[in-house]
C-alpha positions, 0 to 999 in steps of 0.5 A: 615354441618359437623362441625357444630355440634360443637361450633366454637367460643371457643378461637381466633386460627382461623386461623389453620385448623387442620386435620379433626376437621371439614369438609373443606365442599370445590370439585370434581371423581373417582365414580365406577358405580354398579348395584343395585343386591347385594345392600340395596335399598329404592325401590322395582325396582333395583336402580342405586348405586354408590360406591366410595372413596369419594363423590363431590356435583357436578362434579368429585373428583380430587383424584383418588381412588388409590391416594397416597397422597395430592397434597400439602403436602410432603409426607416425611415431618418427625414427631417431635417437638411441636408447640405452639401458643396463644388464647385469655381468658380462658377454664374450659371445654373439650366439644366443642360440649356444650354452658355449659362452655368455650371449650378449643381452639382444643378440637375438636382435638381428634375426626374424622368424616366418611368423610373428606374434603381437602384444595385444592377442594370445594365440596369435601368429601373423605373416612376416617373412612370408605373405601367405601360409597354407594348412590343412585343417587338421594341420598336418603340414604348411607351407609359407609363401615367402616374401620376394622382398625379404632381405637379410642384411647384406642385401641378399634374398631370403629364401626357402633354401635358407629356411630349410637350412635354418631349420636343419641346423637347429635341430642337429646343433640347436639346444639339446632340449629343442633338438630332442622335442622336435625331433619327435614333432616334424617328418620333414621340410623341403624347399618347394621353390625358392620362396615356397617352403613345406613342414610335413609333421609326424603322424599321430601327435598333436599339430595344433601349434606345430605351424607356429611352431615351426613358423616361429625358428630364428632364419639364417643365411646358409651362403654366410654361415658355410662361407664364414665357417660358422657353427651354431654350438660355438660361441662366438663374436662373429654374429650370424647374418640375420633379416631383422630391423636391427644390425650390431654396431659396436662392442666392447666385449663384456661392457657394453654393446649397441645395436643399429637400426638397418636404414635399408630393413625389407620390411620397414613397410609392412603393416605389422611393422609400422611404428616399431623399431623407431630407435637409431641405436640401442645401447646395453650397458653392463654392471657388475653389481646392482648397485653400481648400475643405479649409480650410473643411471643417477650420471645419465650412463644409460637412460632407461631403467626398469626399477626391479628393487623395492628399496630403490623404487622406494627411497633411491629416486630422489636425486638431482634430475628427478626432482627437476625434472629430468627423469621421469618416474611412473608406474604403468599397468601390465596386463600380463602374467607373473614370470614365475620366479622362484628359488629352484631346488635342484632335484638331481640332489638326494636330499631335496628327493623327498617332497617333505624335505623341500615343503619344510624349506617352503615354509621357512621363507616370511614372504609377508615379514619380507614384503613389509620389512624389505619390499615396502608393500610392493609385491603380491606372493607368487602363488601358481605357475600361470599367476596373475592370469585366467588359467591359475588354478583356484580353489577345489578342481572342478569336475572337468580337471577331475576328470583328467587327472583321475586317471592319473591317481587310479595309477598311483600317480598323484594322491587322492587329495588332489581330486578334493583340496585346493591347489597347493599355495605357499604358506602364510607368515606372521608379522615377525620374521620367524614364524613359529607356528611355521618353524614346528611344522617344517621340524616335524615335516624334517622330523618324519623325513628322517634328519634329526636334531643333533646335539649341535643343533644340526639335522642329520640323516640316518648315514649322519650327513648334515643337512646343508644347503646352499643358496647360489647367488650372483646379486648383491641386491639379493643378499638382503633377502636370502640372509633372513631365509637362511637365517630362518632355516638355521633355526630349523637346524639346517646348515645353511649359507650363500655363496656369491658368484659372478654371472659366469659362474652362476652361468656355468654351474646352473646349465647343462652338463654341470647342474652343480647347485643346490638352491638358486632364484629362476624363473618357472617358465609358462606361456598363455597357449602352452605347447610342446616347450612344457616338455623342455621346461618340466618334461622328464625326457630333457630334464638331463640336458634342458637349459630351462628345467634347472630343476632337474624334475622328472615326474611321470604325473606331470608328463602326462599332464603335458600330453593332455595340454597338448591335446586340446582342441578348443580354448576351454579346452586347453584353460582345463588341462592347464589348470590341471597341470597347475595343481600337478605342478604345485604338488611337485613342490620343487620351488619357493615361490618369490614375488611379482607386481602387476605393473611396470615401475620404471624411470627413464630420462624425459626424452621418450613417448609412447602410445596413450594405451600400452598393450596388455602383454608387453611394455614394449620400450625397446619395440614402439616406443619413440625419441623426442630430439627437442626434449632431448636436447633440452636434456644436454643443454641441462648437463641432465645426460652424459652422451 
């Protein structure tokens, strides 16, 4: 789970994954087998212990216990410079780890977990405030062997009190939706000396991720927060004291914020680390509109942009230094999967209640009449909760999905069809922006759900209420994609509009307790090994209370599905159960899947270099990328920058 303590939606620098903000949760040895003689164990007979570097939840590590560096980065790349990019809206807070308040982008920045994962594996954790963990194999405990060494910022010891601390007050002041889920996961932590700590987990659930999981918890200081009075639910400028190789600098509240390189970081040494966290400073810059942020990359404001519009990366990088050079302009490949955006329906809604309801509104969005007319042919349709990825469902289920989701329809849980079809795929779109073969079939689909045309040309229900949706939007960007999609509704006799709010409004009504939206884009979170977060991001039992289940969906189908990824013991396995869970959740039907690309298009000014071969699982800018002081000054003596 790892990250998921925190919350992820706090401003649009998605793209970036910096070091050890949250777990890649991504595969693979190097497991020293010992005996139980000297060992804590749960049990009276001597258990079999496994002592290691690093942990993978099937299979081998790929880096050995002596490794010296990450296969992807340059172990030489120099330290310096800054690097600056954009966000969207606005912060007054340096929590990331509260619903109180709007965190500022990266303010996660500053903390380090146990573990750490890497962007060239799936399943992997390795040793980062620790040097060893120990487990049993059927994982029912571990204990981390802290570094000595380890240091927050100020100097002092990282030690097994403030693990245990850490770990005590994300689960009674944490997310609501975390505190529920580990709570039915972990028996107990206790501090078995000052650098040795101990997670005992529940019997009788599943423990295959559970050491990564609980590896994975942000840890902070105990002597700062209970000295400076903190409180973990509070927002706050008042950042928590954190290990990591990344300080905060300055701020201007709401505009921007900058983050320093920590010259007296612990861990500048360790081999997970070299070639990482080369920047001296990395600045955040914060726009009110799209727009008005392109318009500040074009002066050099900010200096590294990761393009997100088609129109812009199409016809808006030709000005000045583009086209002399300055600004580079590239596509680089990515390996990893679509994020999973879409417009979420809120199912809390009576109207949205019915599945029939929400395949008409499906089929009203032209995705193709979008890609061509408004996107330039750069996207590929968002198809599956795991697209783009080995673990998309695909074509009818074979005979081991059918045998876990059998049960579920002997239950009544899920039709029959489910065992035969292929999994439910957004529907195709002629070249005009109203499909009319697509427009019969969502009337007849209203039809039978019981909202009539009227002689208005509004739907109604038997009690009269119009059928009226509305679309939350906070990017002006957006509005060129939303107007066609309600335009198309409109025809099918739905009173439907867009409302624009800004990013504290859109904050505040899409988030626990309010959920007070109809429709709004989101992201259908997935990870590649999928863990206990399902629960917090489909799960029935938080989808009152979850930051990520903006959707609101309670399915007992789905549950179980989640129950049964959980419990896979082998990579085969897990890829089974997974597929599975696709088709349940695309049966839901509780989103209209947008688009992805399978690259990164992205413009930065000429002044950064990164390794020949990026890894497949991140773009990694802010990570291990480096600064170039000649091509920057060269750059300044141009007049191309304006810091």
């Amino acid at each position: 789970m790892g990250g998921v303590a925190a919350r992820t939606a706090q401003g649009r620098v998605a793209t970036s994954r910096l070091p050890d903000v949250q777990s890649w949760l991504l595969g693979g040895l190097g497991l020293l087998i010992v005996t139980a003689a000297a060992l804590p164990v749960r049990a009276q007979e001597a258990e079999t212990i496994i002592r290691s570097h690093g942990i993978s939840t099937f299979g081998e590590l790929k880096y050995p216990a002596d490794f010296t560096h990450l296969a992807y980065v340059n172990p030489d790349a120099p330290k310096g410079g800054e690097i600056s990019e954009w966000t969207f809206g606005g912060f007054d807070s340096m929590n990331p780890y509260s619903v109180k308040g709007r965190a500022a982008a990266l303010s996660s920045i500053m903390y380090e977990s146990i573990l750490t994962g890497t962007a060239d594996e799936i399943g992997a954790s390795y040793c980062l405030l620790c040097e060893t963990l120990e487990y049993p194999e059927d994982r029912s405990w571990v204990i981390f062997n802290l570094r000595p060494e380890a240091k927050f910022s100020d100097g002092t010891p990282v030690t097994a009190e403030d693990v245990v601390f850490s770990y005590e007050t994300f689960v009674t002041k944490g997310l609501t939706d975390f505190r529920t889920v580990f709570a039915q996961q972990v028996e107990s932590a206790e501090a078995l000396d000052s650098h040795r700590v101990r997670f005992t987990f529940k019997p009788g659930i599943p423990t295959r991720d559970l050491p990564q999981d609980v590896g994975g918890l942000p840890v902070l200081s105990k002597a700062q927060y209970e000295r400076e009075g903190l409180d973990l639910e509070e927002g706050s400028l008042k950042p928590f004291l954190g290990s990591g190789p990344y300080v905060l600098d300055r701020m201007n509240v709401g505009q921007t914020v900058v983050y320093r390189r920590n010259p007296d970081y612990w861990g500048n040494d360790l081999p997970i680390n070299r070639g990482r966290g080369n920047f001296d400073t990395i600045r955040i810059e914060y726009y009110a509109d799209y727009n008005a942020a392109f318009e500040g990359f074009k002066g050099g404001s900010y200096t590294f942009r990761n393009e997100a519009s088609s129109i812009l990366w199409a016809t808006g990088y030709d000005f000045p230094s583009v086209n002399d050079g300055h600004v580079t302009k590239v596509e680089l490949p990515s390996g990893a999967k679509a994020t999973g955006q879409g417009w979420m329906m809120n199912l809390r809604r009576e109207k949205f209640q019915d599945p029939r309801v929400r395949e008409a509104l499906g089929l009203m969005f032209n995705f193709e009449w979008s890609n061509a007319t408004l996107f330039y042919g750069l996207y590929t349709r968002v198809d599956s909760f795991w697209e783009n990825s080995y673990l998309e469902a695909e074509g009818p289920p074979s005979e081991a999905e059918v045998a876990l989701m059998k049960p579920l329809v002997d239950e009544g849980l899920l039709p029959e069809s489910i065992l035969t079809d292929p999994p439910v795929s957004p529907a195709g779109s002629g070249d005009r922006q109203l499909d009319r073969g697509n427009l019969r079939a969502a009337s007849r689909l209203l039809d039978e759900a019981g909202w009539a045309v009227g002689a208005d040309g509004l739907r109604r229900n038997a009690s009269g209420e119009v059928l009226r949706i509305e679309f939350l939007n906070d990017s002006q960007t957006f509005d060129r994609v939303i107007n066609p999609f309600i335009e198309n509704l409109r025809a099918l006799g739905i009173d439907a509009l867009m409302t624009r709010v800004d990013n504290a409004q859109m904050e505040s009504r899409t988030r626990p307790p309010s959920y007070d939206f109809d429709i709004t884009t989101g992201n259908a979170r997935t990870n590649y090994i999928s863990g206990s977060e399902l629960k917090q991001y489909y799960g029935s039992e938080t989808a009152d209370v979850s930051s990520f289940n903006m959707m609101g969906l309670k399915s007992p189908a789905v549950d179980r599905m989640i129950e049964m990824v959980l419990a896979a013991e082998t990579s085969d396995e897990l890829e089974v159960a997974t597929k599975a869970l696709d088709r349940v959740l695309r049966l839901q039907r509780f989103w209209v899947p947008q688009w992805y690309k399978a690259s990164h298009t992205v413009a930065y000014y000429d002044m950064y270099e990164h390794p020949e071969e990026l890894p497949p699982y991140a773009l990694g800018e802010l990570d291990f990328w480096w600064f170039n002081p000649d091509k920057a000054e060269a750059l300044r003596a141009a007049g191309a920058l304006r810091r």
